[in-house]
C-alpha positions in Angstrom: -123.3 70.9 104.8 -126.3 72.3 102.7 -129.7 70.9 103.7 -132.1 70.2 100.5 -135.4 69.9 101.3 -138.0 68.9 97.8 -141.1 71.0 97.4 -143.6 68.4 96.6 -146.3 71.2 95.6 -148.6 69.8 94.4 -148.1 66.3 95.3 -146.9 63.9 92.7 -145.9 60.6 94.5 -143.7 59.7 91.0 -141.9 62.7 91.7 -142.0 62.2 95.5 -140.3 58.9 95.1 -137.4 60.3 92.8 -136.5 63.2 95.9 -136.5 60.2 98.6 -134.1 57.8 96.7 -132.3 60.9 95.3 -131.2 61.1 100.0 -132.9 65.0 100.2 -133.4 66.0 103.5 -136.8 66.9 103.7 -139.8 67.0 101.9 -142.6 69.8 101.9 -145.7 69.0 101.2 -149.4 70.6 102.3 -150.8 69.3 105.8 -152.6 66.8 104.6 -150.0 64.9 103.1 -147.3 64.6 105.5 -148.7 61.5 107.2 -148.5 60.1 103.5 -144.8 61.0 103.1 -143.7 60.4 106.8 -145.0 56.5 105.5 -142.8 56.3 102.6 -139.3 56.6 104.3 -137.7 58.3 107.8 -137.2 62.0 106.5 -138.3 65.0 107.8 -141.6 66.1 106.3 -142.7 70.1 106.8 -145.7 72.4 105.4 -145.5 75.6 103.5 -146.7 77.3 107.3 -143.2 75.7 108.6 -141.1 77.5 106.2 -143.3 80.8 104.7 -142.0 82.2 101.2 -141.5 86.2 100.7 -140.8 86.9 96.8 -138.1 89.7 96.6 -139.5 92.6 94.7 -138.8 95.4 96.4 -136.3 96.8 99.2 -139.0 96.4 102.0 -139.2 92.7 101.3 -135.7 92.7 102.1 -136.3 94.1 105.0 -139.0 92.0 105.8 -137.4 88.8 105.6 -134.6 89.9 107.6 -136.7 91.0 110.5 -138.8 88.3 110.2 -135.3 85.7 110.5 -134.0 87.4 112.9 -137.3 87.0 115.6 -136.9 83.1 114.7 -138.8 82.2 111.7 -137.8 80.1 108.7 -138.1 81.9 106.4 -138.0 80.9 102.4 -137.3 83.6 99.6 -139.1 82.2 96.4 -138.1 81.6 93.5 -137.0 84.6 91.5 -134.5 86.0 93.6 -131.2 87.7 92.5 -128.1 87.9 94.5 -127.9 91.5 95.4 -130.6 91.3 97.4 -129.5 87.7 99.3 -126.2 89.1 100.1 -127.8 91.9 101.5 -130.0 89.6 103.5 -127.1 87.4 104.0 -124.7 89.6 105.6 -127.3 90.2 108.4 -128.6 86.7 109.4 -127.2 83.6 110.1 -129.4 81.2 108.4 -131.7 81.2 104.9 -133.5 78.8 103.0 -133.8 79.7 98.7 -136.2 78.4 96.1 -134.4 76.8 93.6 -135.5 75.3 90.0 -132.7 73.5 88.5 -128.9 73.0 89.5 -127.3 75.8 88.2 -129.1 78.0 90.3 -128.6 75.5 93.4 -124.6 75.9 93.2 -125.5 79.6 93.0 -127.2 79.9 95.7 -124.8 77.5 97.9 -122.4 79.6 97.0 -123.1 83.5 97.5 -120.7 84.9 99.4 -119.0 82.0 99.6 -120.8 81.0 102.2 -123.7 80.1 100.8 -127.4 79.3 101.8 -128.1 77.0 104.6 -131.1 75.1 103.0 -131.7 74.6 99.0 -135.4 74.0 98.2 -136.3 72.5 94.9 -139.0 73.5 92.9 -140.9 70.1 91.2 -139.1 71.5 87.9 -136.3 71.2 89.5 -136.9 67.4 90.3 -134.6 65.8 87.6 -131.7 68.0 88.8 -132.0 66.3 92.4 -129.6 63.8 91.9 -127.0 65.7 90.3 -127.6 68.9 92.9 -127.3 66.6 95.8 -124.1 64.6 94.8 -123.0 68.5 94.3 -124.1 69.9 97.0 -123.8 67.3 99.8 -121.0 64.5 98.8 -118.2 66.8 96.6 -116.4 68.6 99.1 -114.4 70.8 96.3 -110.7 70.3 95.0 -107.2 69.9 96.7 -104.2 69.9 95.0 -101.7 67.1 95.0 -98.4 66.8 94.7 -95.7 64.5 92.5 -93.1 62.6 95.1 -90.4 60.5 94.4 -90.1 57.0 96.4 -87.3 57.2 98.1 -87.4 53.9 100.1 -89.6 50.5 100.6 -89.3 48.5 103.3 -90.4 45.4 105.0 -91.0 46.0 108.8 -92.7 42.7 109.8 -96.3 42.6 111.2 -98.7 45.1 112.5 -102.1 46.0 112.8 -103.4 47.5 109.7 -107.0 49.5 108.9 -109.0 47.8 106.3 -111.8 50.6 105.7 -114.9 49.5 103.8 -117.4 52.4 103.2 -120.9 51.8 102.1 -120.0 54.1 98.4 -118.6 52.2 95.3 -115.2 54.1 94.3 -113.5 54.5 91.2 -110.5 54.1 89.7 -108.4 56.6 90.7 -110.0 57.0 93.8 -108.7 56.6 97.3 -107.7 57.7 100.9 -104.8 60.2 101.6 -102.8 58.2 104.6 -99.8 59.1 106.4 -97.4 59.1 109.6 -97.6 62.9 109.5 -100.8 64.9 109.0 -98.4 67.3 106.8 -97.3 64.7 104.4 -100.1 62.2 103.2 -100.1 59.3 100.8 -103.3 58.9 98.2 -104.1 55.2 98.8 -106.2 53.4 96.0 -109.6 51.8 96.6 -109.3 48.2 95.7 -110.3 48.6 92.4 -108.6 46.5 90.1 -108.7 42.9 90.3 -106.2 40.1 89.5 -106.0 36.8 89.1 -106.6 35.8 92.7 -108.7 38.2 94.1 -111.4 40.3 92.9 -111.6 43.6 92.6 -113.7 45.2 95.7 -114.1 48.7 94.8 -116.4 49.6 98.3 -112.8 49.9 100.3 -109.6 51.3 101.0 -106.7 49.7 102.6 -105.7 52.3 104.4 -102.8 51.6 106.6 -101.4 51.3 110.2 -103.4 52.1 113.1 -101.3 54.9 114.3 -101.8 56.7 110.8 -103.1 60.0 110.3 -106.0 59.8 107.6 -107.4 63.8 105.8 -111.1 63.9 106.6 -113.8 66.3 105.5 -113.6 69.9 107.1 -109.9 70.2 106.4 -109.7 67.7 109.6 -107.4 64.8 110.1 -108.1 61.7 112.4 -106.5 58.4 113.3 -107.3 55.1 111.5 -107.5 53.5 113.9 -110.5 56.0 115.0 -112.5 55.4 112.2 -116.2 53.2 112.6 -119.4 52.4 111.0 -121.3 55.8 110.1 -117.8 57.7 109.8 -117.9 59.7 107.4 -114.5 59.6 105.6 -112.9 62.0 102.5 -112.7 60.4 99.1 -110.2 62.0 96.8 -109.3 61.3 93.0 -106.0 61.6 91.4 -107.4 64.7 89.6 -107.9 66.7 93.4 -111.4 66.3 93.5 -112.6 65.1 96.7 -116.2 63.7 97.7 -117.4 62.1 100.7 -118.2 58.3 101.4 -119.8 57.0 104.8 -118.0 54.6 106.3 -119.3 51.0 106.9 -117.2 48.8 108.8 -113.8 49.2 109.7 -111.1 46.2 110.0 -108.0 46.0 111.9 -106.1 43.1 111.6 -102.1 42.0 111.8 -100.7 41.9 108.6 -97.0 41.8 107.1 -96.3 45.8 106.6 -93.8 47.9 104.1 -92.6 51.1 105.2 -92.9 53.9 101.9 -90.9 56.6 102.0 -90.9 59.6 99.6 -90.1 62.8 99.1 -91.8 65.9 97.1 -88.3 67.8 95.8 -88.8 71.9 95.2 -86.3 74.5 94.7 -88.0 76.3 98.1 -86.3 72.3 99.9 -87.4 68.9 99.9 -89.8 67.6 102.5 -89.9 64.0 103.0 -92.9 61.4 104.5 -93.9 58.2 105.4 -96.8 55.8 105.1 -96.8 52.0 107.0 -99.1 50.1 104.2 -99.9 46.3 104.0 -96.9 44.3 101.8 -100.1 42.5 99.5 -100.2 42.9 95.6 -103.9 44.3 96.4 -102.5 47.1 98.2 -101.7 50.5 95.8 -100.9 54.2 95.9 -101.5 56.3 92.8 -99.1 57.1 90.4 -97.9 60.8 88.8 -100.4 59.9 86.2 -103.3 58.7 87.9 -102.5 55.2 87.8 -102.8 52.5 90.6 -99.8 51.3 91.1 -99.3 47.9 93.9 -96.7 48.6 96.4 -95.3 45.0 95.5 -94.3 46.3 92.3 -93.5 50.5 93.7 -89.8 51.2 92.7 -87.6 53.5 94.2 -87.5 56.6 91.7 -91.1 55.8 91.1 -93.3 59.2 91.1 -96.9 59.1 93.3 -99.1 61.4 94.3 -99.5 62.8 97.8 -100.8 65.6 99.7 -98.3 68.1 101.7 -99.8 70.6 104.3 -98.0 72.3 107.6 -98.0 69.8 110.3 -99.9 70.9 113.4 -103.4 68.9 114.7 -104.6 68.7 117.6 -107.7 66.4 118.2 -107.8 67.1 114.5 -108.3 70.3 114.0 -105.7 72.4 112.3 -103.3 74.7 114.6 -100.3 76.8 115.1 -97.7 75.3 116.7 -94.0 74.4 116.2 -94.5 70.6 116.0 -92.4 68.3 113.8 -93.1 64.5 113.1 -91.1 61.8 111.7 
């Protein structure tokens, strides 16, 4: 994850307030300020001597930073740079920090050769941008593609302990969890979003499933449910693929009447078939083939839904090679 760190130079407290509530990591401002920030909220507060800036203008300056990295400094390169000269720098150190004056320039420099910066510093032009570069930069987490399955079976299976996961984030419709029994077949599991005539909507959470589920989590990593805790931080993704990150702020398990969901994703390369234990409550939905929410009291067999398929193969949740099969 990209640290962004707001260049308070000079200092204007308007625009000093915008970067804190905005959830940068750091603030630079001259020495004799930092007392003033570290007072205004727990973030880390450095000088321009922390982090020193070399503007690119020549070859040598390239070679400067580089050297200058490589004996242990932080070094900045200013604003101005282009990305010949950052790859070349780059492809010989293992961390950089880049001045940055709007967004468009912060996904550039996040991204050169693919890998990116480590640390995005904004310029005070750059100060209405914040919010958008740091939902960009630090909460999206990029696209997935799902897949269209076909309900194949719903099942009543009496009680167990199901995962009631509330995360500190307000989600949107559309949004949810992808949940399953095998980390290569995973349901996407709608926030409680809508509302009904009973119960109102409460968009912070996901009811996510049995305890012995497998949830996708940032990093391309999978975990248990029944894992999950306060400060977690858990993988958001939207019927369109597009993922983002919510923290995770309490986590309920508690025994609740269950359905079994079975579906399948149908291809002329086979069929592959998965599972997910949900809780049998009207509140409870997966997402249909068109983005929908769609209650598993009302799910049909035939029904199309969206899930996630992968190879199977986790261990402590990291992906691996192995000849594994789960059911």
């Amino acid at each position: 994850m990209k640290s962004i760190i707001f260049k308070a130079i000079p200092f204007d407290k308007t625009a000093l307030t915008l970067a804190l509530e905005s959830g940068v990591d750091g603030i630079m401002v001259e020495a004799e300020q930092v007392a003033a920030v570290q007072a205004l909220g727990r973030v880390s507060v450095i000088t321009p001597e922390d982090m020193p800036a070399i503007a690119l203008n020549r070859k040598s300056d390239e070679e400067e930073a580089v050297g200058r990295i490589r004996q242990g400094e932080n070094i900045l390169l200013a604003k101005g740079w282009e990305i010949i000269p950052v790859e070349n720098i780059l492809a010989q150190v293992d961390t950089l920090a880049l001045e940055c004056e709007n967004h468009d320039r912060a996904v550039l420099a996040a991204g050169i050769l693919e890998r990116g910066c480590d640390t995005i510093v904004v310029l005070p032009e750059g100060a209405a941008d914040l919010k958008r570069i740091v939902s960009t930069l630090k909460l999206s987490q990029g696209t997935m593609e799902l897949e269209t399955a076909t309900v194949t079976a719903i099942e009543p299976t009496g009680l167990g302990h199901r995962v009631c996961v509330d995360t500190i984030s307000v989600l949107r419709r559309g949004q949810g969890m992808l949940v399953g029994n095998s980390s290569a077949f995973t349901f996407l599991v709608h926030a409680e979003t809508e509302s009904n005539p009973y119960v109102a909507a409460r968009p912070f959470r996901v009811n996510a499933g049995a305890v012995h589920a497998y949830t996708r989590m940032p990093g391309d990593k999978t975990t248990y449910l029944e894992e999950l805790a306060a400060g977690t931080d858990v993988l958001i993704v939207g019927a369109d693929g597009s993922t983002s990150l919510a923290t995770v702020g309490r986590v309920k398990v508690e025994i609740r009447p269950m359905l079994l969901v079975t579906a399948e994703v149908r291809s002329k390369d086979g069929n592959r078939q998965g599972q997910v234990f949900l809780q049998n409550a009207e509140t409870i939905r997966v997402v249909s083939d068109k983005g929908d929410p769609v209650s598993v009291v009302s799910l049909k067999v035939g029904d199309k839904i969206l899930v996630k398929t992968d190879e199977a193969g986790r261990h402590f949740g990291m992906r691996i090679q192995e000849d594994i099969k789960e059911s």
